[in-house]
PDB file with one MODEL, atoms N, CA, C and O in Angstrom:
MODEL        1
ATOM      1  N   UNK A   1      91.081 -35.496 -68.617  1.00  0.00           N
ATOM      2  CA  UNK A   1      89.820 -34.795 -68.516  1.00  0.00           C
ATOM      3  C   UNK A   1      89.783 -33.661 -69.546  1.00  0.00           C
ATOM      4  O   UNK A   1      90.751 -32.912 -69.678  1.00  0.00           O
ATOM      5  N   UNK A   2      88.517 -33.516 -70.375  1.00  0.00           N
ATOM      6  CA  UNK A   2      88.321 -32.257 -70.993  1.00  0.00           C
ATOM      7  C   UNK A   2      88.537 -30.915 -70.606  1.00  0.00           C
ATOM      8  O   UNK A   2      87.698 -30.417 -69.856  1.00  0.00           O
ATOM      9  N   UNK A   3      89.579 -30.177 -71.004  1.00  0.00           N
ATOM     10  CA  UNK A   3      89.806 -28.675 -70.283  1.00  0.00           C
ATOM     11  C   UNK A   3      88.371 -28.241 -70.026  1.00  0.00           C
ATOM     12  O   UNK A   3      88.311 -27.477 -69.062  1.00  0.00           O
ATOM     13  N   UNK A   4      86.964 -28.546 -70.710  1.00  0.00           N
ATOM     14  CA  UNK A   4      86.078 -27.488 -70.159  1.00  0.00           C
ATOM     15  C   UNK A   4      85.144 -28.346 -68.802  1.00  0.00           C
ATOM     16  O   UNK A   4      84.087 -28.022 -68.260  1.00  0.00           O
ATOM     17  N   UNK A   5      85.806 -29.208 -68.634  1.00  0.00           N
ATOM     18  CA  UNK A   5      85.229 -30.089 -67.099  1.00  0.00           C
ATOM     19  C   UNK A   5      85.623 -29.360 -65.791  1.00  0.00           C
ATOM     20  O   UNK A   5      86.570 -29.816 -65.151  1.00  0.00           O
ATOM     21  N   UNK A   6      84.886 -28.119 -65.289  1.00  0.00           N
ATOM     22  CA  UNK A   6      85.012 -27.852 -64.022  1.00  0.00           C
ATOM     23  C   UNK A   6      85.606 -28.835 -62.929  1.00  0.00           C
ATOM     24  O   UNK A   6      85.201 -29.998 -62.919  1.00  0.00           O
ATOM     25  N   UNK A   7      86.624 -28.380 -61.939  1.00  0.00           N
ATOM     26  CA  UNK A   7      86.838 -29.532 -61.030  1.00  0.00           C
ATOM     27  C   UNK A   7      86.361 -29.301 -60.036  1.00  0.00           C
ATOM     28  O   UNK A   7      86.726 -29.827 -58.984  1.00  0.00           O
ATOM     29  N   UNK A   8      85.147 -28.200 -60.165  1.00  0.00           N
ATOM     30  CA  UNK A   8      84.383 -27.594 -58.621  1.00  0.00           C
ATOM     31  C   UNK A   8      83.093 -28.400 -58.861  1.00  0.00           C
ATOM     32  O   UNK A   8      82.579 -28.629 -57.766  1.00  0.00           O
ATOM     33  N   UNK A   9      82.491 -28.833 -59.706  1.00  0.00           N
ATOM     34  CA  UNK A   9      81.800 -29.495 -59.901  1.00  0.00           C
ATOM     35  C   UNK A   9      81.808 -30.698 -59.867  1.00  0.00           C
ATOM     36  O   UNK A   9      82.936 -31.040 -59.511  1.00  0.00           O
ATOM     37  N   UNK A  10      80.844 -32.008 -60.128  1.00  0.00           N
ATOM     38  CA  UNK A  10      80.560 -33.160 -59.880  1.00  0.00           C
ATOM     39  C   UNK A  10      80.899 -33.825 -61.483  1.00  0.00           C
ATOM     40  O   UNK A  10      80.051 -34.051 -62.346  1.00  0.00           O
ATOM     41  N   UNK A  11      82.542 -34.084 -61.598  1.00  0.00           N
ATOM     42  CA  UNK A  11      83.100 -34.943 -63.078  1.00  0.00           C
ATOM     43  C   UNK A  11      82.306 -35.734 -63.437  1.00  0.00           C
ATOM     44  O   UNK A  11      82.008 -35.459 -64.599  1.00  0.00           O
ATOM     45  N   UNK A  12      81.833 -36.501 -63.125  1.00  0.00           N
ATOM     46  CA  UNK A  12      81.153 -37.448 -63.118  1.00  0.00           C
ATOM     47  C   UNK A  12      79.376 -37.437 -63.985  1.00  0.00           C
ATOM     48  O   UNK A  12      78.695 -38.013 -64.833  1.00  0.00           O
ATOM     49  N   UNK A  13      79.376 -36.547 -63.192  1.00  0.00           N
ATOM     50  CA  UNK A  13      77.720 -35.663 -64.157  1.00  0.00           C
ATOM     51  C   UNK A  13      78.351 -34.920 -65.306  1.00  0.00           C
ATOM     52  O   UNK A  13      77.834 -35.134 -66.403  1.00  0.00           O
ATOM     53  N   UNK A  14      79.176 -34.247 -65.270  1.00  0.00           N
ATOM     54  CA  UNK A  14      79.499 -33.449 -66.890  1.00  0.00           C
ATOM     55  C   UNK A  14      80.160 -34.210 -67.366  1.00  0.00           C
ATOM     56  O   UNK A  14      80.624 -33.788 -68.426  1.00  0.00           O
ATOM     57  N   UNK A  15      80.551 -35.448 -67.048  1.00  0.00           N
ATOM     58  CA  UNK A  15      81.025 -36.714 -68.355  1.00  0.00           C
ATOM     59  C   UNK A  15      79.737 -37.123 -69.332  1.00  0.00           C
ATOM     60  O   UNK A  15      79.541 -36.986 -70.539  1.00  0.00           O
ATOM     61  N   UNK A  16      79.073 -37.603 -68.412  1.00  0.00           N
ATOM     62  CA  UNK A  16      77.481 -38.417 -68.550  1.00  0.00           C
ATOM     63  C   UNK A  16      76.920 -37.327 -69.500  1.00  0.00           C
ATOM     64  O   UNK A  16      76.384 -37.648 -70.561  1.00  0.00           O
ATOM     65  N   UNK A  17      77.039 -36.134 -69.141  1.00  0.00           N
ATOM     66  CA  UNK A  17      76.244 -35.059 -70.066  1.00  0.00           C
ATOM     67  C   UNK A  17      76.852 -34.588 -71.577  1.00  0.00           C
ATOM     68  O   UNK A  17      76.243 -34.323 -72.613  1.00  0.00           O
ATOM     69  N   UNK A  18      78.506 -34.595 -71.234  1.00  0.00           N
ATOM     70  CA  UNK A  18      79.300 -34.860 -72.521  1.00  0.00           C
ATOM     71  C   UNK A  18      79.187 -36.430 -72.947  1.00  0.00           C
ATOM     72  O   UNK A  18      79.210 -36.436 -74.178  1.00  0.00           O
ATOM     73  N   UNK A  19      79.120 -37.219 -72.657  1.00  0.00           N
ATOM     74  CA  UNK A  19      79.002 -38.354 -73.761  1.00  0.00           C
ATOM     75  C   UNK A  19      77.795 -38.771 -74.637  1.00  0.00           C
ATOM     76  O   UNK A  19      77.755 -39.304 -75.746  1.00  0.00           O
ATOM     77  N   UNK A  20      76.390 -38.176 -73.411  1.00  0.00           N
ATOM     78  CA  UNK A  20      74.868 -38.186 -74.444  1.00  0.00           C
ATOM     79  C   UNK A  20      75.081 -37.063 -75.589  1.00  0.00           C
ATOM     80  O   UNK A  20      74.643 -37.019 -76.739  1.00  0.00           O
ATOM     81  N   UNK A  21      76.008 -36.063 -74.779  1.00  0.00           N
ATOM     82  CA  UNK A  21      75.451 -35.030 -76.286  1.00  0.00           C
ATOM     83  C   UNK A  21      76.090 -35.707 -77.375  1.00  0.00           C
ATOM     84  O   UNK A  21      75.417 -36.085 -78.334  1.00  0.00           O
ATOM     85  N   UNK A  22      77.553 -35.928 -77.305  1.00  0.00           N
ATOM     86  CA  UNK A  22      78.228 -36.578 -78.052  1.00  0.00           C
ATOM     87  C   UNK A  22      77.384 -37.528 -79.089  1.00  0.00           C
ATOM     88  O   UNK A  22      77.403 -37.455 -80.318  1.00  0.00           O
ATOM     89  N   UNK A  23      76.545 -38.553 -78.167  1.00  0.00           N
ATOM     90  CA  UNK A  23      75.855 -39.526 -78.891  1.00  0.00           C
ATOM     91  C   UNK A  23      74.929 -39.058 -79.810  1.00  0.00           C
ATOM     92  O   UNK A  23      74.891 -39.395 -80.993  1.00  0.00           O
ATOM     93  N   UNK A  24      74.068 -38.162 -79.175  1.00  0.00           N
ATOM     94  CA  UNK A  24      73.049 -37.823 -79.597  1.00  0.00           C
ATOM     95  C   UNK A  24      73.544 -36.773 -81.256  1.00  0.00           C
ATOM     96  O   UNK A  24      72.957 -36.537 -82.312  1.00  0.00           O
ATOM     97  N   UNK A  25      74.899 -36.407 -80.681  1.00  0.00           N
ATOM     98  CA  UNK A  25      75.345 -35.486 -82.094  1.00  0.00           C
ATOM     99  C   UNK A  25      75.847 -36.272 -83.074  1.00  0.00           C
ATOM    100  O   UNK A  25      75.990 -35.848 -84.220  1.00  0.00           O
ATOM    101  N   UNK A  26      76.184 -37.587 -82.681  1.00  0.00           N
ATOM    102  CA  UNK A  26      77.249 -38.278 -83.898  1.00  0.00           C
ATOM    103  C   UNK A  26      75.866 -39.054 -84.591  1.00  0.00           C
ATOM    104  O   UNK A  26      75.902 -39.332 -85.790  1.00  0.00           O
ATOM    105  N   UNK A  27      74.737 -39.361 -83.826  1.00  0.00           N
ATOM    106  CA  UNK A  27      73.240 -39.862 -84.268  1.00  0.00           C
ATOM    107  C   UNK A  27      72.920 -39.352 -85.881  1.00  0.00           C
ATOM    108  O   UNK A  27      72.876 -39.827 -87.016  1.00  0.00           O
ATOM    109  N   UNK A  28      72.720 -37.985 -85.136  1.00  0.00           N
ATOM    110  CA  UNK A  28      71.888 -36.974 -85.914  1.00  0.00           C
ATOM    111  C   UNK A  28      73.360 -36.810 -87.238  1.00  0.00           C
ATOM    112  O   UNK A  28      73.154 -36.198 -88.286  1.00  0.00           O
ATOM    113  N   UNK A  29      74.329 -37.260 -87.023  1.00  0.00           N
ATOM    114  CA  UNK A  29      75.324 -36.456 -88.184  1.00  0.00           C
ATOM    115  C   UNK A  29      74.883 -37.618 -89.346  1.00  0.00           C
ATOM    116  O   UNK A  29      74.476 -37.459 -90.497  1.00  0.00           O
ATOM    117  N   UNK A  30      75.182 -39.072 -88.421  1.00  0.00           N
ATOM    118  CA  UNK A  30      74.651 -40.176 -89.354  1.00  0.00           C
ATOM    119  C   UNK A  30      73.321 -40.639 -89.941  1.00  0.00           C
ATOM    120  O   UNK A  30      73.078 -41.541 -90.743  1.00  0.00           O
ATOM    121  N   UNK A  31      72.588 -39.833 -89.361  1.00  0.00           N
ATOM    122  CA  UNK A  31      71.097 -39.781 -90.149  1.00  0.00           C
ATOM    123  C   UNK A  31      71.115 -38.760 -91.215  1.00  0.00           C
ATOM    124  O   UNK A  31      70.548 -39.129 -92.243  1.00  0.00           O
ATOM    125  N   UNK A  32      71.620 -37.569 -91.241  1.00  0.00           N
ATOM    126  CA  UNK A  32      71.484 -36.457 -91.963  1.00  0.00           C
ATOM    127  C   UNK A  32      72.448 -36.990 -93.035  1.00  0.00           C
ATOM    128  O   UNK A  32      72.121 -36.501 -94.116  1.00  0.00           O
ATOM    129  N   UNK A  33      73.590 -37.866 -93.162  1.00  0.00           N
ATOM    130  CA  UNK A  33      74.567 -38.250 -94.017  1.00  0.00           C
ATOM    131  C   UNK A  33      73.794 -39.500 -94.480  1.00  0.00           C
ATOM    132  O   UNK A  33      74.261 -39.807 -95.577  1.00  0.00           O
ATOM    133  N   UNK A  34      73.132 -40.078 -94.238  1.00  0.00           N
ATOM    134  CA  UNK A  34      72.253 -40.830 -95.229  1.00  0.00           C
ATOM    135  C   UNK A  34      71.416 -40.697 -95.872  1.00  0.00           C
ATOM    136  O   UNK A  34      71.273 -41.122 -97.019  1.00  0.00           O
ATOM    137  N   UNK A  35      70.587 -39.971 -95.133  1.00  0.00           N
ATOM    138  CA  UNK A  35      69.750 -38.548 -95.907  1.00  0.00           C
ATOM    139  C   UNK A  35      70.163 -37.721 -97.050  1.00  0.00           C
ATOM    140  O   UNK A  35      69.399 -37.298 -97.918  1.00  0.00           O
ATOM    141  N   UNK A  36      71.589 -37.499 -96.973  1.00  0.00           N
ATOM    142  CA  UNK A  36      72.275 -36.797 -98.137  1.00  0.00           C
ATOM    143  C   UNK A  36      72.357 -38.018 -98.920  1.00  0.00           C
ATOM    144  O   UNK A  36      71.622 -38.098 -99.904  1.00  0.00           O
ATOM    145  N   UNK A  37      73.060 -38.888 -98.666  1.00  0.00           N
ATOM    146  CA  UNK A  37      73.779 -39.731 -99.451  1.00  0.00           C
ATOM    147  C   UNK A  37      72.423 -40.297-100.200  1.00  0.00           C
ATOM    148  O   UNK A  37      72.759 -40.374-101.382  1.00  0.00           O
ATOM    149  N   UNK A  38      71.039 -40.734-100.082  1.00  0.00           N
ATOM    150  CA  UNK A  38      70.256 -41.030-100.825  1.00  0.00           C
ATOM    151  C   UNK A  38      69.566 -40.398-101.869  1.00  0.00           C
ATOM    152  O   UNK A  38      69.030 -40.852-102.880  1.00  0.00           O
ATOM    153  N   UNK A  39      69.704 -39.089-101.359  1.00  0.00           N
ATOM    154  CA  UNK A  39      69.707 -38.170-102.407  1.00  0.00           C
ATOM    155  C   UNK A  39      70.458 -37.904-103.235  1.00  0.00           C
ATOM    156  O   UNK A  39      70.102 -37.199-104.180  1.00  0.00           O
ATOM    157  N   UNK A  40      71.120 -38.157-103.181  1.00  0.00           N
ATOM    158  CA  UNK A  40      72.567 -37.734-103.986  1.00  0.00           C
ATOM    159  C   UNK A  40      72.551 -38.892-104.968  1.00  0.00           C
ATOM    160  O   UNK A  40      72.795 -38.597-106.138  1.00  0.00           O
ATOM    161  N   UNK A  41      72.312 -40.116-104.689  1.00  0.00           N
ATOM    162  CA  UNK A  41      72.296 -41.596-105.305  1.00  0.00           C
ATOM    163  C   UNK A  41      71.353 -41.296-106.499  1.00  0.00           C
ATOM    164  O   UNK A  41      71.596 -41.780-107.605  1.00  0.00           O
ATOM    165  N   UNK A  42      70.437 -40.619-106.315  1.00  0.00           N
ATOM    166  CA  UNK A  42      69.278 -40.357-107.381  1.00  0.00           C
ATOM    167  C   UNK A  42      69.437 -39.077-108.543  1.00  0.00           C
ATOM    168  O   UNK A  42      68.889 -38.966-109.640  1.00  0.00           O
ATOM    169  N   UNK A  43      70.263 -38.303-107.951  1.00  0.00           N
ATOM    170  CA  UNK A  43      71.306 -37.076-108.808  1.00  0.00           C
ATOM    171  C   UNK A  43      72.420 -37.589-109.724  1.00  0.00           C
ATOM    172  O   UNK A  43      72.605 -37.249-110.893  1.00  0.00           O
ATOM    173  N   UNK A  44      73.368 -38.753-108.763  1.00  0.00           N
ATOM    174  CA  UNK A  44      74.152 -39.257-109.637  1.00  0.00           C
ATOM    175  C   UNK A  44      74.215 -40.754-110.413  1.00  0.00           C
ATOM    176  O   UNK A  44      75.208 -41.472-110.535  1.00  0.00           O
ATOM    177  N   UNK A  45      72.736 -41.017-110.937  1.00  0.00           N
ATOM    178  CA  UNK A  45      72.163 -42.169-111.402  1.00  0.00           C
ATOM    179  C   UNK A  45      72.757 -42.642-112.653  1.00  0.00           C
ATOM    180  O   UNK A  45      72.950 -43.801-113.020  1.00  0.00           O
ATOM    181  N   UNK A  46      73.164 -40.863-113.595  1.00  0.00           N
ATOM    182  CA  UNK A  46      73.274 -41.193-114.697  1.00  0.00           C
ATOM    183  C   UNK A  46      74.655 -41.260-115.436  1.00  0.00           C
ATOM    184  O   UNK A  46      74.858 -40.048-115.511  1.00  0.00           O
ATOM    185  N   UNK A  47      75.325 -41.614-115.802  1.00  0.00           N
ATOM    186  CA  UNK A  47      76.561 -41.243-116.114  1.00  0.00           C
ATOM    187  C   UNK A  47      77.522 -40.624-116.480  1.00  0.00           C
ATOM    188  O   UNK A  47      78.739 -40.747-116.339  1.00  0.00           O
ATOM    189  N   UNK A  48      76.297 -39.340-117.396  1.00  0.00           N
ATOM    190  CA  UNK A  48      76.922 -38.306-117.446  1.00  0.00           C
ATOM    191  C   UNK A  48      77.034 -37.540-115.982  1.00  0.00           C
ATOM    192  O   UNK A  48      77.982 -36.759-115.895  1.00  0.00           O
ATOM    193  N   UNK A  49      76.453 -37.629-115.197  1.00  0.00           N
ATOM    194  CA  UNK A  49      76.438 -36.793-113.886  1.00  0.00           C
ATOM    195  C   UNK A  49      77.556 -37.409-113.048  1.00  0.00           C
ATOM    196  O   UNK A  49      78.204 -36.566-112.428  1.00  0.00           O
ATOM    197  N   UNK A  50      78.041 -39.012-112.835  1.00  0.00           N
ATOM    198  CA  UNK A  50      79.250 -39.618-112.724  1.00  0.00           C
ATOM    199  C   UNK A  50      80.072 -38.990-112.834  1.00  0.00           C
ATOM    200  O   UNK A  50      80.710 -38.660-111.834  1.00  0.00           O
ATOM    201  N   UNK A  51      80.537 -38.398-114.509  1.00  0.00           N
ATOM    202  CA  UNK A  51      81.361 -38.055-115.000  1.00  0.00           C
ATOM    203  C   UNK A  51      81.974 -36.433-114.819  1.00  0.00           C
ATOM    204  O   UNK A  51      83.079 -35.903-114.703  1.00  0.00           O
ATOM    205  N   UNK A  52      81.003 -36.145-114.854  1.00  0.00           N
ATOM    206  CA  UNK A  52      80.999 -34.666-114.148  1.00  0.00           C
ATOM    207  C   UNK A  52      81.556 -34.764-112.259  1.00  0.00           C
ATOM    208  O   UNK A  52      82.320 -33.987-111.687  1.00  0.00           O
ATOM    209  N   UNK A  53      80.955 -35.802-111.765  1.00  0.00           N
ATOM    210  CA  UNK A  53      81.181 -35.878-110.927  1.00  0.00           C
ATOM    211  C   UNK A  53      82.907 -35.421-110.186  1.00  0.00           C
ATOM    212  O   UNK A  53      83.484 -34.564-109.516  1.00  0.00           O
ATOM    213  N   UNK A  54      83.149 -36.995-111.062  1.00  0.00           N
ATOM    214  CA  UNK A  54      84.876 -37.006-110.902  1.00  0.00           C
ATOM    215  C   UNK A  54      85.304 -35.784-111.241  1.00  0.00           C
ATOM    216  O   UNK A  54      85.811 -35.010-110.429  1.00  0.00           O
ATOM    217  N   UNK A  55      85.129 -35.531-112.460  1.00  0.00           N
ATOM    218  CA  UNK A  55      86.053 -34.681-113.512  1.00  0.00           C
ATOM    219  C   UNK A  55      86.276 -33.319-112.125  1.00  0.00           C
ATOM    220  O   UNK A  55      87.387 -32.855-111.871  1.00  0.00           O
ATOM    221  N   UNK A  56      84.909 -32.850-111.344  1.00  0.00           N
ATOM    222  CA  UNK A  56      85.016 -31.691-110.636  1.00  0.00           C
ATOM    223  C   UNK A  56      85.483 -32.346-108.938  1.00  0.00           C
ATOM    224  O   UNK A  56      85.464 -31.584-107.970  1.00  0.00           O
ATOM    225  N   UNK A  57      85.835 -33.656-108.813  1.00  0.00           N
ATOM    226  CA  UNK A  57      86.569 -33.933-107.681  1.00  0.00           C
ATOM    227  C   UNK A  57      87.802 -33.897-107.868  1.00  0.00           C
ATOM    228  O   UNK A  57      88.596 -33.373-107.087  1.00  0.00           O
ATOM    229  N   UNK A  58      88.141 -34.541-109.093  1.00  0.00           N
ATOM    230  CA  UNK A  58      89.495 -34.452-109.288  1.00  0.00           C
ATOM    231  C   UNK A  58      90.173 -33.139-109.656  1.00  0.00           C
ATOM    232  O   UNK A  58      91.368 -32.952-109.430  1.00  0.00           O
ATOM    233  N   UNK A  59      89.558 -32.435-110.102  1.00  0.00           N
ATOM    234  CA  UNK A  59      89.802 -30.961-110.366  1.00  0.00           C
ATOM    235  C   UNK A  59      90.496 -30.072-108.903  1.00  0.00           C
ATOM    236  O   UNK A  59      91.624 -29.610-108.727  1.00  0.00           O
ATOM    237  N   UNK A  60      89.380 -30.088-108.090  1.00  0.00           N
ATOM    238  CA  UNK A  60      89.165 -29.580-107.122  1.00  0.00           C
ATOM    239  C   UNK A  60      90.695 -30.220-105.767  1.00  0.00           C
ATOM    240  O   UNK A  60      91.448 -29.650-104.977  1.00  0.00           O
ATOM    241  N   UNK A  61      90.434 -31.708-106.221  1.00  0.00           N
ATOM    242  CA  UNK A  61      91.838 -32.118-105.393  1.00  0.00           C
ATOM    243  C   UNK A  61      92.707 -31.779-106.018  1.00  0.00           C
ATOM    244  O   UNK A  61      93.446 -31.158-105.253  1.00  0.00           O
ATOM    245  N   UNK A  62      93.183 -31.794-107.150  1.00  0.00           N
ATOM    246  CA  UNK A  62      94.683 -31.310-107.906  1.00  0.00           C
ATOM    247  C   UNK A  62      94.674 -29.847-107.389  1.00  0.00           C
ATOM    248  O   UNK A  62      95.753 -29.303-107.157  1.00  0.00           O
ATOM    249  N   UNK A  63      93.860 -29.385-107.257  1.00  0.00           N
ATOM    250  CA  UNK A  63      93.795 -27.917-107.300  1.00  0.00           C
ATOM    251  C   UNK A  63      94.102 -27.802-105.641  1.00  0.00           C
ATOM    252  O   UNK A  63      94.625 -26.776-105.205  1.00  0.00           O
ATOM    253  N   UNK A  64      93.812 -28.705-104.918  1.00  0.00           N
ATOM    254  CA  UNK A  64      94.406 -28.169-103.041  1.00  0.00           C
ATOM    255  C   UNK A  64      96.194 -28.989-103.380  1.00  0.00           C
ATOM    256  O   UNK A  64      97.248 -28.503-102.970  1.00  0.00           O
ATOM    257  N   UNK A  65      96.096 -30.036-104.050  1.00  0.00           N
ATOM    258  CA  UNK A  65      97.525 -30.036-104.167  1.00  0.00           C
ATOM    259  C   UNK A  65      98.545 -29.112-104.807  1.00  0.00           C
ATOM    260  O   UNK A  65      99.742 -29.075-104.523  1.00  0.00           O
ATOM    261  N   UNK A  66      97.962 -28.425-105.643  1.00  0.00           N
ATOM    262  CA  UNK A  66      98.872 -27.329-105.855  1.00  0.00           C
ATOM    263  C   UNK A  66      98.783 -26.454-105.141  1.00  0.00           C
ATOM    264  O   UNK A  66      99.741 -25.680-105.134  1.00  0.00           O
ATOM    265  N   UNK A  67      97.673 -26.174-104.263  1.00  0.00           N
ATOM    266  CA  UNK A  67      98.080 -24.948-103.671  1.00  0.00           C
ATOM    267  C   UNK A  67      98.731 -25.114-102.324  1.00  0.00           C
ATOM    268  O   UNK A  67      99.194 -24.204-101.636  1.00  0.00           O
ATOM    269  N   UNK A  68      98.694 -26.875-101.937  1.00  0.00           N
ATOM    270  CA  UNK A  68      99.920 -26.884-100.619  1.00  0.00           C
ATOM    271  C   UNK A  68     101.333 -26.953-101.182  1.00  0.00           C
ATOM    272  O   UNK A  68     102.347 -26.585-100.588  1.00  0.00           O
ATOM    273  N   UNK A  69     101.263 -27.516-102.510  1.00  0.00           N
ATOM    274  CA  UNK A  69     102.956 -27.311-103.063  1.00  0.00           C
ATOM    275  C   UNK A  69     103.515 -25.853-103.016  1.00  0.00           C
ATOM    276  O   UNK A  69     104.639 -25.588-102.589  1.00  0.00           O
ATOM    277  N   UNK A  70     102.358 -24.653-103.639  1.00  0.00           N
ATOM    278  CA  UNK A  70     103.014 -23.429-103.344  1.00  0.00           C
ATOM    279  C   UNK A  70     102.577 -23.142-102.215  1.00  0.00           C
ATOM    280  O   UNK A  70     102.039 -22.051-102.403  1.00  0.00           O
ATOM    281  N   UNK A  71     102.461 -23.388-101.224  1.00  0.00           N
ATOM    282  CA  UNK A  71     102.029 -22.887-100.065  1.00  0.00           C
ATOM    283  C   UNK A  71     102.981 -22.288 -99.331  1.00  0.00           C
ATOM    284  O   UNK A  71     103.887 -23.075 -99.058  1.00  0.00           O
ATOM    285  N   UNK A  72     103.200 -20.748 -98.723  1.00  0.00           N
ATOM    286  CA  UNK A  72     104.418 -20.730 -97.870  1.00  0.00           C
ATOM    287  C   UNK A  72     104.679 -21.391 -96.872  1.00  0.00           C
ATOM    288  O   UNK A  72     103.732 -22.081 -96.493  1.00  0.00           O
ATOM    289  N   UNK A  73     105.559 -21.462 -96.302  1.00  0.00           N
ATOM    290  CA  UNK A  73     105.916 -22.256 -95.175  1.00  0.00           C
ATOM    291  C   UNK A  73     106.161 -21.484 -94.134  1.00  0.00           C
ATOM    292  O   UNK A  73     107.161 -20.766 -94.149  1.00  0.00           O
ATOM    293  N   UNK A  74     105.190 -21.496 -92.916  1.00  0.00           N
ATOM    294  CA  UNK A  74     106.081 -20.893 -91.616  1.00  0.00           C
ATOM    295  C   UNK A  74     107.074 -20.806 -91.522  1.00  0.00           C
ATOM    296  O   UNK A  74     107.578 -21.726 -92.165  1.00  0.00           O
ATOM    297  N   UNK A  75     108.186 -19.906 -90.841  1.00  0.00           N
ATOM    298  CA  UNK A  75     109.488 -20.121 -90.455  1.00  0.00           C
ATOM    299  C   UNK A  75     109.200 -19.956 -88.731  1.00  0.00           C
ATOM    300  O   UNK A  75     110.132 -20.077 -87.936  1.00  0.00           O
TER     301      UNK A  75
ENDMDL
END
């Protein structure tokens, strides 16, 4: 059970109410992410914008890999 599921209450109703929101939130994430993504399709049409594309993904990932290589480490 979810730590925030009261056990003075009726589980059963705050499941039902956590799984619509759930639905209703993973809905709306996948409409709004297609929504982006079609837009975005029309930004990156051209090849120079491709290229730029990568060049600042790959940038950006080398750049979190170096900073978990120097990263301190808990003790």
């Amino acid at each position: 059970m979810p730590q925030f599921v009261s056990p003075n209450a009726d589980a059963g109703q705050q499941l039902w109410i956590l799984a619509i929101t759930f639905v209703a939130l993973a809905t709306l994430n996948a409409t709004l992410y297609a929504v982006f993504a079609t837009s975005v399709r029309k930004i990156l049409a051209s090849r120079r914008a491709q290229r730029r594309f990568n060049v600042v993904g790959g940038t950006l990932l080398s750049s979190a890999g170096v900073w978990a290589l120097l990263a301190k480490r808990p003790v």
